[in-house]
FIGUVEX-870562 format. One record per atom (N, C-alpha, C): residue in three letters; residue number from 0; atom name; x negated, y, z negated. Coordinates in nm, 4 decimals, always signed. Each point is the difference from the previous one (the first is absolute). Layout:
   resn   resi   name          x          y          z
    Ala    NUM     CA          X          Y          Z
...
***
This chain:
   resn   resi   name          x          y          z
    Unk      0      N    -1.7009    -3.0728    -0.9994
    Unk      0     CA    -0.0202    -0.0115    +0.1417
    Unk      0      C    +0.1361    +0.0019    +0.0684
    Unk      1      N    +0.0177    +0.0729    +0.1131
    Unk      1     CA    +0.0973    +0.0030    +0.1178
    Unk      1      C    +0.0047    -0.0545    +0.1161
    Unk      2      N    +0.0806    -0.0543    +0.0261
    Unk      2     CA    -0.0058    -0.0411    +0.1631
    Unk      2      C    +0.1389    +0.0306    +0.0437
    Unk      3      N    -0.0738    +0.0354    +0.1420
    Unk      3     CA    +0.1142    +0.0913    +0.0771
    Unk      3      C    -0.0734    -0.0906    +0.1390
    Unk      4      N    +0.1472    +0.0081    +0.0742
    Unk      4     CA    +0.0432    -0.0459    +0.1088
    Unk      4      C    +0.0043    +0.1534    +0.1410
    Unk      5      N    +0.0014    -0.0039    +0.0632
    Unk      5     CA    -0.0183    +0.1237    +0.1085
    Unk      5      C    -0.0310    -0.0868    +0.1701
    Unk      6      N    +0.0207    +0.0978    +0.0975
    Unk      6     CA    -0.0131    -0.0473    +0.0694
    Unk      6      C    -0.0998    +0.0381    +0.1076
    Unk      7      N    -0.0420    +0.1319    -0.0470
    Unk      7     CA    -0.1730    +0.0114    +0.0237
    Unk      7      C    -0.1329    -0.0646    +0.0283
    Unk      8      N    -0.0392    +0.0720    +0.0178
    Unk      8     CA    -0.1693    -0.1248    +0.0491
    Unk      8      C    -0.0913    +0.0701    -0.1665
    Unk      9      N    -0.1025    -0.1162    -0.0179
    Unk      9     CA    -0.0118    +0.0679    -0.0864
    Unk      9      C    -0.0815    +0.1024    -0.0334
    Unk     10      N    -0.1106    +0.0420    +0.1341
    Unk     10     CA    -0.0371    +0.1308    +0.0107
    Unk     10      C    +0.1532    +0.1435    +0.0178
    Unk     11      N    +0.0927    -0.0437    -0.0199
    Unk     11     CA    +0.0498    +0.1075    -0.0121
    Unk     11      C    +0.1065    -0.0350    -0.1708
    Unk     12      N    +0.0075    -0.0724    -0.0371
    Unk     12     CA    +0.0166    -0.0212    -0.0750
    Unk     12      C    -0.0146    +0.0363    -0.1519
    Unk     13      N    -0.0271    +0.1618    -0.0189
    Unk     13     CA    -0.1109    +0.0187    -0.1444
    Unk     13      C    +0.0911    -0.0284    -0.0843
    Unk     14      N    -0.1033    +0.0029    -0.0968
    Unk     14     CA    +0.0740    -0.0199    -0.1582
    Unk     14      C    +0.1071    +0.1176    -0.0468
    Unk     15      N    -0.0938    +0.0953    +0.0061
    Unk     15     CA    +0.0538    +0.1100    -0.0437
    Unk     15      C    +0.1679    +0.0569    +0.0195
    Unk     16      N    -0.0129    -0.0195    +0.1492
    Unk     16     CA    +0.0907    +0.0139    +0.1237
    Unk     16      C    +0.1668    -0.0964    -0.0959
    Unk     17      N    -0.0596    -0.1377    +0.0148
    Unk     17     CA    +0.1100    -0.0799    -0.0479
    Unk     17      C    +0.0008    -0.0165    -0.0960
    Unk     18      N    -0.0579    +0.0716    -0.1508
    Unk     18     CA    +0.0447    +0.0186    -0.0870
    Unk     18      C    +0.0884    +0.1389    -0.0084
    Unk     19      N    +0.0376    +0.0621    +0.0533
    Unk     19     CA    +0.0133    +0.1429    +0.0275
    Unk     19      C    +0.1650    -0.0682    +0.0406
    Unk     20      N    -0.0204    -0.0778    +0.1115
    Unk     20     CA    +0.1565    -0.0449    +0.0488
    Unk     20      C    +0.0906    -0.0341    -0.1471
    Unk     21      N    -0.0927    -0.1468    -0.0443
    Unk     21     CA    +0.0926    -0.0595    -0.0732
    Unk     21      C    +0.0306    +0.1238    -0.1556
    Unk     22      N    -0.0900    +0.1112    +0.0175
    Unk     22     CA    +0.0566    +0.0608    -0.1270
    Unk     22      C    +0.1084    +0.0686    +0.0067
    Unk     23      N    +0.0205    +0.0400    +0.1361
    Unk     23     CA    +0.1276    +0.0670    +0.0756
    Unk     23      C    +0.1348    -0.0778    +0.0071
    Unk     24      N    -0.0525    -0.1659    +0.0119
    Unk     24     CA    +0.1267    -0.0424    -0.0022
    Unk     24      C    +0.0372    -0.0419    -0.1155
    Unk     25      N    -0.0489    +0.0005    -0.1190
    Unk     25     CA    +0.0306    -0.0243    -0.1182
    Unk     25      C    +0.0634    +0.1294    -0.0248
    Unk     26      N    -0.0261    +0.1121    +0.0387
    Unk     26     CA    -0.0234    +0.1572    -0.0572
    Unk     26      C    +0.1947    -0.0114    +0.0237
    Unk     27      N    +0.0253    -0.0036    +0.1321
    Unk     27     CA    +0.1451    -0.0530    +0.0874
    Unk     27      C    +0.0826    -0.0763    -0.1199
    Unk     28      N    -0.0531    -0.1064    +0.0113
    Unk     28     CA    +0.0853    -0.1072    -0.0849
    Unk     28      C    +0.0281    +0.0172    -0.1073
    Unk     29      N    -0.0742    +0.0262    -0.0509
    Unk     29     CA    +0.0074    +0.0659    -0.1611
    Unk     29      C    +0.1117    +0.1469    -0.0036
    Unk     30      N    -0.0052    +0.0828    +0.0756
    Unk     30     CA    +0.1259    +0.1129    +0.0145
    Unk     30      C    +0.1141    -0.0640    +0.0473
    Unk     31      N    +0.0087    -0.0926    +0.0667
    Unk     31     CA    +0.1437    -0.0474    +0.0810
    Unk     31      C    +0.0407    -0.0378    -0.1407
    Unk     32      N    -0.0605    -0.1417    -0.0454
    Unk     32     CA    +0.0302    -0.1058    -0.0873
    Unk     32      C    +0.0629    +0.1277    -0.1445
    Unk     33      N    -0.0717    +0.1202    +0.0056
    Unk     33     CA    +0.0027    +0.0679    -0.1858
    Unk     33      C    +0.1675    +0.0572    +0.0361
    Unk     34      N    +0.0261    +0.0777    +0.1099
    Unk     34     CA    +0.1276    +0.0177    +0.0599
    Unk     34      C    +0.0864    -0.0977    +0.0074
    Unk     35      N    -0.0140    -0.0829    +0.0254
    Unk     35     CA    +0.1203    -0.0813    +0.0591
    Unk     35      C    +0.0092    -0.1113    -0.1815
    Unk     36      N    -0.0986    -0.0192    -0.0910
    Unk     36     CA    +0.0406    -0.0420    -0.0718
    Unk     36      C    +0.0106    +0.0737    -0.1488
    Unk     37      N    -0.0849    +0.0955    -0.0025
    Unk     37     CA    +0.0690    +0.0864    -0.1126
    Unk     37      C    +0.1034    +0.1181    +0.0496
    Unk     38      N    +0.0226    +0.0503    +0.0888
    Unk     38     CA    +0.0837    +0.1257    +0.0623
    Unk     38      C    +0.1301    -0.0509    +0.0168
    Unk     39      N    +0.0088    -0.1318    +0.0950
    Unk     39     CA    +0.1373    -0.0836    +0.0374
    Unk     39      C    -0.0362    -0.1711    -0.1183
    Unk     40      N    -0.0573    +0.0071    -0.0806
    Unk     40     CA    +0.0815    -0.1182    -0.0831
    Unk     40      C    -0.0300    -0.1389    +0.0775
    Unk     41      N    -0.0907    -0.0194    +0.0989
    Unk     41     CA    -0.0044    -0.1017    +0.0940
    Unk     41      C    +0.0158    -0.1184    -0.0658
    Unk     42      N    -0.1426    -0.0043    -0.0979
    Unk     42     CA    -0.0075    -0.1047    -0.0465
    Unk     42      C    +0.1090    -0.0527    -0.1095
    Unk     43      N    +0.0677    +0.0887    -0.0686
    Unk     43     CA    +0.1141    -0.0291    -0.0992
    Unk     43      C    +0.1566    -0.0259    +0.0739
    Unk     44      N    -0.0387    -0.0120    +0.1426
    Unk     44     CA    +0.1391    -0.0421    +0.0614
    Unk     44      C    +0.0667    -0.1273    -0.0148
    Unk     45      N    +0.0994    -0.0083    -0.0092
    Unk     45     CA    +0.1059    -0.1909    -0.0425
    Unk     45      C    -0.0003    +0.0045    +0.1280
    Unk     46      N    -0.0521    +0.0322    +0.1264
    Unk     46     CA    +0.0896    -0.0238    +0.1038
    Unk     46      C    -0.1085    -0.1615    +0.0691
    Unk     47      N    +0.1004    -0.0639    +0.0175
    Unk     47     CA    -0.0956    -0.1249    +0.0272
    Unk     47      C    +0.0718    -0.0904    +0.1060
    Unk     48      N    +0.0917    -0.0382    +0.0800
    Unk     48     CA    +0.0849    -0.0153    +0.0573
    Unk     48      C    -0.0493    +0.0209    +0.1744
    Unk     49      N    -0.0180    -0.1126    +0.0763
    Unk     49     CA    -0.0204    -0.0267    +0.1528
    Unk     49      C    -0.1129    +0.1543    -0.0237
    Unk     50      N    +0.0684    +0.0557    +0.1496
    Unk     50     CA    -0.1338    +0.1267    +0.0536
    Unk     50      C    +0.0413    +0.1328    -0.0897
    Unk     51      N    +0.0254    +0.0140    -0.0957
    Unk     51     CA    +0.0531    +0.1235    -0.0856
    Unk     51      C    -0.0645    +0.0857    -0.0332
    Unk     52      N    -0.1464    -0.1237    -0.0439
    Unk     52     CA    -0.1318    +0.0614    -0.0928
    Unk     52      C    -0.0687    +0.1141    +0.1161
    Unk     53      N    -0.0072    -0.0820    +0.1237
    Unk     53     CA    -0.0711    +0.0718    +0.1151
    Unk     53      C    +0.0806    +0.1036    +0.0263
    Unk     54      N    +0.1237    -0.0035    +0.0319
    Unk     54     CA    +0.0813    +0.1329    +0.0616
    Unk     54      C    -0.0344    +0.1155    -0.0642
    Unk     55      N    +0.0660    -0.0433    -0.1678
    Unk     55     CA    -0.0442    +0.1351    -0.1035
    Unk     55      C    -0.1460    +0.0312    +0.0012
    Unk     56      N    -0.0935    -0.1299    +0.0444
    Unk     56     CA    -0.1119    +0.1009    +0.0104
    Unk     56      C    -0.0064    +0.1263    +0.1209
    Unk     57      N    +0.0290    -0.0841    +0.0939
    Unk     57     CA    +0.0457    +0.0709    +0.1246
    Unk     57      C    +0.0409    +0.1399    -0.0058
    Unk     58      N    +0.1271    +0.0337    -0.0593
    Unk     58     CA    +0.0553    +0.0604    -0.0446
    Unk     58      C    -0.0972    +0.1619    -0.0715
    Unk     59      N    -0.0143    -0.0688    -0.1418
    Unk     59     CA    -0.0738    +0.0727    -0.0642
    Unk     59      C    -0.1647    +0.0452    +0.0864
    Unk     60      N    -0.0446    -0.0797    +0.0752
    Unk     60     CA    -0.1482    +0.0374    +0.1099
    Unk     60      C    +0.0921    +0.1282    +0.0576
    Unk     61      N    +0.1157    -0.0222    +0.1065
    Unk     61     CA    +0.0657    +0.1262    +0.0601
    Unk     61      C    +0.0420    +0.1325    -0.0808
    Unk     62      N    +0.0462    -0.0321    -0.1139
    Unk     62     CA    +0.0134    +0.1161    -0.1202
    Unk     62      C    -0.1237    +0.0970    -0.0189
    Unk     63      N    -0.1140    -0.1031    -0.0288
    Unk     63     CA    -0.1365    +0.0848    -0.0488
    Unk     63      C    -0.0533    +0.0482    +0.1499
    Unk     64      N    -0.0031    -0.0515    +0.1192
    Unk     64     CA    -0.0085    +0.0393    +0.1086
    Unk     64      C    +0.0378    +0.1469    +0.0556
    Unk     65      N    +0.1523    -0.0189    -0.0360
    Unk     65     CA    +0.1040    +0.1166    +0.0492
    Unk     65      C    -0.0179    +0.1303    -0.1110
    Unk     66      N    -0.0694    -0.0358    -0.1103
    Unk     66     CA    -0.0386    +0.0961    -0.0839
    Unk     66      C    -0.1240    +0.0813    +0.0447
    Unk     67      N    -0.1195    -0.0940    +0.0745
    Unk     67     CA    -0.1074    +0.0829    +0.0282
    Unk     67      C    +0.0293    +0.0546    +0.1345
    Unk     68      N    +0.0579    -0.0354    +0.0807
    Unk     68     CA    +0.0183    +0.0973    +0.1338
    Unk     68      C    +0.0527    +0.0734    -0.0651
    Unk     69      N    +0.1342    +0.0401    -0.0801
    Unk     69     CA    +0.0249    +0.1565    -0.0012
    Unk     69      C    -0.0809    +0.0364    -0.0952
    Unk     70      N    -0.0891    +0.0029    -0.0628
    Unk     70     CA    -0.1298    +0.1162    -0.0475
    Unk     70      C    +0.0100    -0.0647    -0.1517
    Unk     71      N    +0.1033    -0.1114    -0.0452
    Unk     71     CA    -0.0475    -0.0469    -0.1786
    Unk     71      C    -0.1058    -0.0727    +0.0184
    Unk     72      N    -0.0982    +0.0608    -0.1117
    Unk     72     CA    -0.1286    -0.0467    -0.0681
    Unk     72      C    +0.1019    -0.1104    -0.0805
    Unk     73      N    -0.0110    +0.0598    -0.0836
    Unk     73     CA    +0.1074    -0.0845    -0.1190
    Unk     73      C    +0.0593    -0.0468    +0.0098
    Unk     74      N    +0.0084    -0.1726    -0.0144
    Unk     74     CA    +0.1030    -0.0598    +0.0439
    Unk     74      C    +0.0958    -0.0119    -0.1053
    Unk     75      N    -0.0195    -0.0035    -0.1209
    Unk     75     CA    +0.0827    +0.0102    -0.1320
    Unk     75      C    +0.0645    +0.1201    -0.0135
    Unk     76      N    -0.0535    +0.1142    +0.0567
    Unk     76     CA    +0.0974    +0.1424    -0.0128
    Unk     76      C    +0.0617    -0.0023    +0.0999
    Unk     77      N    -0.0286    -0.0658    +0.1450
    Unk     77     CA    +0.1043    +0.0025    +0.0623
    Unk     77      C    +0.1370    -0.0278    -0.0200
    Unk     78      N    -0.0475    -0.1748    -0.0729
    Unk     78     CA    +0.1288    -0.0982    +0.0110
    Unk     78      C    +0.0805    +0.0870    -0.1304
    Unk     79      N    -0.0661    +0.0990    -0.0885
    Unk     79     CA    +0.0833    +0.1067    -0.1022
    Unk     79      C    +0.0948    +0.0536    +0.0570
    Unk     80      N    -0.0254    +0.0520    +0.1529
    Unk     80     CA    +0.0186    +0.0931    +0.0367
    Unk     80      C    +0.1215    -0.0027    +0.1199
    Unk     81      N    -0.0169    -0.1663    +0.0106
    Unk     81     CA    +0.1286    -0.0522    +0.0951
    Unk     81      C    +0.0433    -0.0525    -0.0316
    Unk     82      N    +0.0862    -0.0025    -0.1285
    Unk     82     CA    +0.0837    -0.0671    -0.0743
    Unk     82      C    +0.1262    -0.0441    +0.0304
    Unk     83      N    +0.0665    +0.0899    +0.0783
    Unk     83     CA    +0.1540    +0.0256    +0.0570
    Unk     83      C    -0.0621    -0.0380    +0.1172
    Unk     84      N    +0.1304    -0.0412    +0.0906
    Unk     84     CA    +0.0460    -0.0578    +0.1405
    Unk     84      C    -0.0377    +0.1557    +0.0809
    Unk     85      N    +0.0548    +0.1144    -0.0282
    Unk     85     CA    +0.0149    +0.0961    +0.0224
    Unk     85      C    -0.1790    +0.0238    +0.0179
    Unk     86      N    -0.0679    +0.0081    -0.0977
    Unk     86     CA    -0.1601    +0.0374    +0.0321
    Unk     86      C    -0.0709    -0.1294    +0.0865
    Unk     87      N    +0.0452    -0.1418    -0.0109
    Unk     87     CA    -0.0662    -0.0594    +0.0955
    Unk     87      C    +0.0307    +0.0396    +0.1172
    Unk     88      N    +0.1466    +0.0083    +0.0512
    Unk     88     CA    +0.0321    +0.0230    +0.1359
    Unk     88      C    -0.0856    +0.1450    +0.0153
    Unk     89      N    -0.0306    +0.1221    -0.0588
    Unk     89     CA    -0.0621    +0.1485    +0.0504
    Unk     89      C    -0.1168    -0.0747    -0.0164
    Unk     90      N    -0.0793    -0.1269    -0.0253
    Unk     90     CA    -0.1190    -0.0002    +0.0250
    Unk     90      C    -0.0420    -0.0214    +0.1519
    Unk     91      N    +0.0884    -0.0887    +0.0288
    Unk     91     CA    +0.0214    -0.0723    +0.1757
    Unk     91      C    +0.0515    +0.1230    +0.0650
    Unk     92      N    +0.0169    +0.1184    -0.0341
    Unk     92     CA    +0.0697    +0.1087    +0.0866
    Unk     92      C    +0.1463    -0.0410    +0.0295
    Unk     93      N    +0.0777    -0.0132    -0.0415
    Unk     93     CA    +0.1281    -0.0535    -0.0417
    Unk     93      C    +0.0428    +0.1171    -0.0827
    Unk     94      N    +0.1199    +0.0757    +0.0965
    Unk     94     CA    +0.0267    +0.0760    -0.1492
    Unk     94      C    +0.1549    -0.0245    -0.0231
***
């Protein structure tokens, strides 16, 4: 059994409907979380120290970000692919 919270009435409320949401936001979470901790190492980070943990997340969210506006699917062939200072800066149009 599930229970879900919403802010609907509950004639508008279907089941169907808000099972449909929460599979979407799992669907989300589950791609952020597989990126950010097998692609960038999240979870195997030492970094532990005041706001560090958050920045580098920070950080790494803007990386995988700045990868899908310019057209990478792939976030692992990207980060292949911008290895040098030289290919990050031509990613930002920086030449």
């Amino acid at each position: 059994m599930v229970y879900a919270i919403t802010y609907l009435p509950t004639h508008q409320a279907r089941p169907e409907e808000i099972a449909a949401w929460a599979r979407e936001q799992w669907t989300i979470g589950n791609s952020v979380h597989w990126i950010r901790d097998v692609t960038f190492a999240e979870d195997a980070s030492q970094v532990r120290a005041h706001n560090t943990p958050a920045v580098m997340a920070t950080l790494r969210d803007i990386i995988r970000g700045t990868f899908r506006l310019t057209g990478w699917i792939n976030t692992a062939s990207a980060r292949r692919a911008h290895t040098t200072p030289t290919a990050a800066l031509n990613l930002h149009g920086i030449p």
